[in-house]
N, C-alpha and C positions, 0 to 999 in steps of 0.2 A: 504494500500500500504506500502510496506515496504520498510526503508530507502536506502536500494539499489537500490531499482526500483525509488525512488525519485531522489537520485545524478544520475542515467541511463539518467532520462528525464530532469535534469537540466543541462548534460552536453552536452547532443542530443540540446538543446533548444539554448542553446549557441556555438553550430558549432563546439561540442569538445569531438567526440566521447570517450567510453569509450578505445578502442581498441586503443590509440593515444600512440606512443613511448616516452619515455624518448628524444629518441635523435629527434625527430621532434619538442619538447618543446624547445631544448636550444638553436635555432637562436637568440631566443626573446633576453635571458641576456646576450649573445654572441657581441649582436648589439648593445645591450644598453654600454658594454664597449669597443667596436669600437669607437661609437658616443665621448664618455667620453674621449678618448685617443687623439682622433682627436684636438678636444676642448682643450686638455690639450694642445698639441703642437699647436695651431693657439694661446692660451693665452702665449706661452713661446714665441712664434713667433713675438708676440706685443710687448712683452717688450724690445724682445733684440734688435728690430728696434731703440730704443731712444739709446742705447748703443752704436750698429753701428753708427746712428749718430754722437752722444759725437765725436766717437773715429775717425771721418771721417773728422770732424770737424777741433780736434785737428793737423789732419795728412797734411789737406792743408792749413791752416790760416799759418806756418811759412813758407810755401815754394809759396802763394803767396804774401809775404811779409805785412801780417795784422797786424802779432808781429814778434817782434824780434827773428828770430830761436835761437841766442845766450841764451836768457834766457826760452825760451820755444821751445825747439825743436820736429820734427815731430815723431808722434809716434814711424814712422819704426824707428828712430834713437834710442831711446828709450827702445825698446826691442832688437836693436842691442847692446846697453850698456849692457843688463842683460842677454844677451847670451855669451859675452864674459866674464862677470864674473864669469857664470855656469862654463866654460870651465877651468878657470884657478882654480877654487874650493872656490872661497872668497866667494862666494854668499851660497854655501851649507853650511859654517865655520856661515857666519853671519845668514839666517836663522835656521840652529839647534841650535846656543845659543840664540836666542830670544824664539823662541817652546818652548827651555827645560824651561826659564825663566817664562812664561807664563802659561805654562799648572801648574808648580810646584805649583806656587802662585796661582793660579784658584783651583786648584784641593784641598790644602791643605783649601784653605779658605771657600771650599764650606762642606770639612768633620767637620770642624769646627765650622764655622756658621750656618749652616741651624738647625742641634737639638740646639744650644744654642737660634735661633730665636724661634722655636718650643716651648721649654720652655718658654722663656720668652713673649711666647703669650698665654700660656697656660696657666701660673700660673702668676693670676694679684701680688701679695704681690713683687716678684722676679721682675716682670714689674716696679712695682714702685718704686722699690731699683735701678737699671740698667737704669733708665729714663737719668736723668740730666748727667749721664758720657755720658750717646748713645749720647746727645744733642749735648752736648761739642766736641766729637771726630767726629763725622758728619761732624758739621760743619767747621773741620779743614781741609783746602784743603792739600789732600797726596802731590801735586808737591811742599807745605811750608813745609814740613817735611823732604821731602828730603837729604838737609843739614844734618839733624839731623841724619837720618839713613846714612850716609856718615862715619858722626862724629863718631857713635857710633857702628856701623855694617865693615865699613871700604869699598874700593870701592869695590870689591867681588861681587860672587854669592849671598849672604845672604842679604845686603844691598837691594838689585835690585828684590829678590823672598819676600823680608817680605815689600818692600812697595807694589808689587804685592796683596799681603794679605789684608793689609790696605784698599788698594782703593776698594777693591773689597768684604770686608766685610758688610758695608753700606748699600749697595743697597741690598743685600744677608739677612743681619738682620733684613730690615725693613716691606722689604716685607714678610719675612715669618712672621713678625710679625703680621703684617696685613691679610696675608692669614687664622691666627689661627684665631682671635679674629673676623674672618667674616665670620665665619661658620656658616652656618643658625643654631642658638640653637632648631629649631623643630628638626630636625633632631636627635641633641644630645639628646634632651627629648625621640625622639624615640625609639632611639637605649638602653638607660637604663630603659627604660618601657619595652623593651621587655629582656631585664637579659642581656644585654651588660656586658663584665667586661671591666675594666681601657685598659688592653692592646688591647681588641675586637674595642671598643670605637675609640681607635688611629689609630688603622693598616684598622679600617673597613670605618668608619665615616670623620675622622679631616684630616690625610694622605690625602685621596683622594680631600675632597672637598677644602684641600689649594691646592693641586698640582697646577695649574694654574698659583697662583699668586707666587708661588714659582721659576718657570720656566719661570717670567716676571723676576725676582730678579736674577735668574743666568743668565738670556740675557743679563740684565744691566751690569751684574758683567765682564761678559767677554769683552765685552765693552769696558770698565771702563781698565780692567788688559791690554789692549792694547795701551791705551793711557799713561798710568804710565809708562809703561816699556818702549817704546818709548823714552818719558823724560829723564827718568835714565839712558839708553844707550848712551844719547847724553853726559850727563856729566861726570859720571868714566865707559867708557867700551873700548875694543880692539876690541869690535867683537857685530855681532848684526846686524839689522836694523835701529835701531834707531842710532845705530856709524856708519852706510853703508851710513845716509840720513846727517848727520851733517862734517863725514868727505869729503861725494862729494862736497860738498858745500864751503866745508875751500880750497878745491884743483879745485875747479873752472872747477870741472867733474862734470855738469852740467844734462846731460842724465844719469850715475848713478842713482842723487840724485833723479827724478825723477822715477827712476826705484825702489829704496829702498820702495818711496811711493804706487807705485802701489803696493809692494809686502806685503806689510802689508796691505793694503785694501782687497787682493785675501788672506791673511790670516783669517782678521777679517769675510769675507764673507762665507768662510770654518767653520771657527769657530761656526759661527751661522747658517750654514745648518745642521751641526752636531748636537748643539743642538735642530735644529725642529724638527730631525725623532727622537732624544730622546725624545721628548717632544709627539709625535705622538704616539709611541710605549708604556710611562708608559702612557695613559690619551686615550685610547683606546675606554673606557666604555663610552668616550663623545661621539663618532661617533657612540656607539653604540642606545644610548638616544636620540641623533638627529634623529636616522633614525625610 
């Protein structure tokens, strides 16, 4: 019998003729990502229920007199304070110098950090030269430095983007560190057993299998640049969020300041959905090995 006439009678056998269409197969994976989408929205559906809550919560405890609406007032007051500042333009003035502030110091600190962690995970003699200074400046908290970069940077754009830098170097350095140096060495034995050169080795092998912990290190990092900058606005700035949440609070515009907070938290949540589909998009080949 010849292999045709065997797949004939194993598809006959299993209810699937030979004569069966293309388009009479695609219900099946059609359905399967119905089913998926469905599930996706009933799992976004759950979460945002605890949210509606939160915010449901918040919106009647001051107007049935649980807290004092003076210092915690009801939502809707809340985003009437940050509609009226849209309108007069302070809100777009104070968040595009926090953005520009944030991204500058993220962006500059990750082109800079990440091959310096690289290296220094990759070549120990360098690791153990770079050791005791990592230690030392680690453990120096950026918001005790501040002063210093005040003193020395002046209160400016540069002061406000290089502690940006700082705080966000750390978390950025250590983990690639640790990304490198936790490469499964079978791997690396592999890949030069079979004629790898230096640069095949990096771009094929070390690259990929830090990716991960690397993109735990820039979620921290951004983090990290949102809380600094924050800080720093409060003390030399005109302009910002972090001067939008310290001056409502000096002038006893109370719904502002609360509004300044919300908008850095809808910042920082942006921020980090941006990096998950970045993180989605280079680290692909994991969904591909899961499936």
């Amino acid at each position: 019998m010849s292999s045709l006439e065997t797949l004939t009678l194993l598809e006959l056998a299993h209810g699937r003729p030979e004569s069966m269409s293309g388009a009479d197969r695609r219900p099946r994976p059609i359905a399967g990502r119905i089913r998926a989408t469905v599930r996706g929205f009933g799992a976004l559906g759950c979460r945002s229920l605890l949210l509606i809550a939160l915010l449901s919560i918040w919106e009647a405890a001051p107007r049935l007199g649980l807290v004092d609406p003076v210092f915690l007032p009801p939502f809707s007051e809340v985003i009437a304070a940050g509609w009226q500042l849209a309108q007069t333009g302070e809100l777009y003035d104070d968040v595009s110098a926090s953005l520009l502030r944030a991204l500058s110091g993220f962006l500059i600190s990750v082109a800079l950090i990440v091959p310096l962690g690289l290296l220094v995970g990759w070549y120990a003699r360098l690791g153990n030269l770079l050791n005791q200074l990592i230690e030392i400046c680690r453990n120096t908290a950026p918001l005790a430095l501040l002063p210093v970069f005040i003193l020395l940077l002046g209160i400016g754009e540069m002061s406000k983007i290089t502690m940006v830098i700082y705080s966000c170097a750390w978390p950025l350095l250590l983990n690639t560190i640790a990304a490198v140096r936790q490469v499964d060495p079978l791997l690396i034995k592999s890949a030069r057993t079979m004629g790898a050169t230096a640069p095949q080795l990096f771009r094929k092998v070390i690259l990929p299998a830090a990716l991960p912990t690397i993109f735990v290190g820039i979620r921290l990092a951004s983090a990290s640049a949102m809380l600094v900058l924050v800080a720093s606005e409060m003390v030399g700035a005109k302009a910002g969020l972090g001067y939008l949440i310290i001056n409502s609070q000096y002038s006893f515009l109370i719904p502002q300041m609360y509004f300044g907070i919300l908008g850095i938290t809808v910042i920082g949540l942006a921020f980090n959905a941006v990096l998950q589909t970045l993180e989605r998009r280079f680290m692909r080949w994991k969904a591909l090995v899961a499936t």
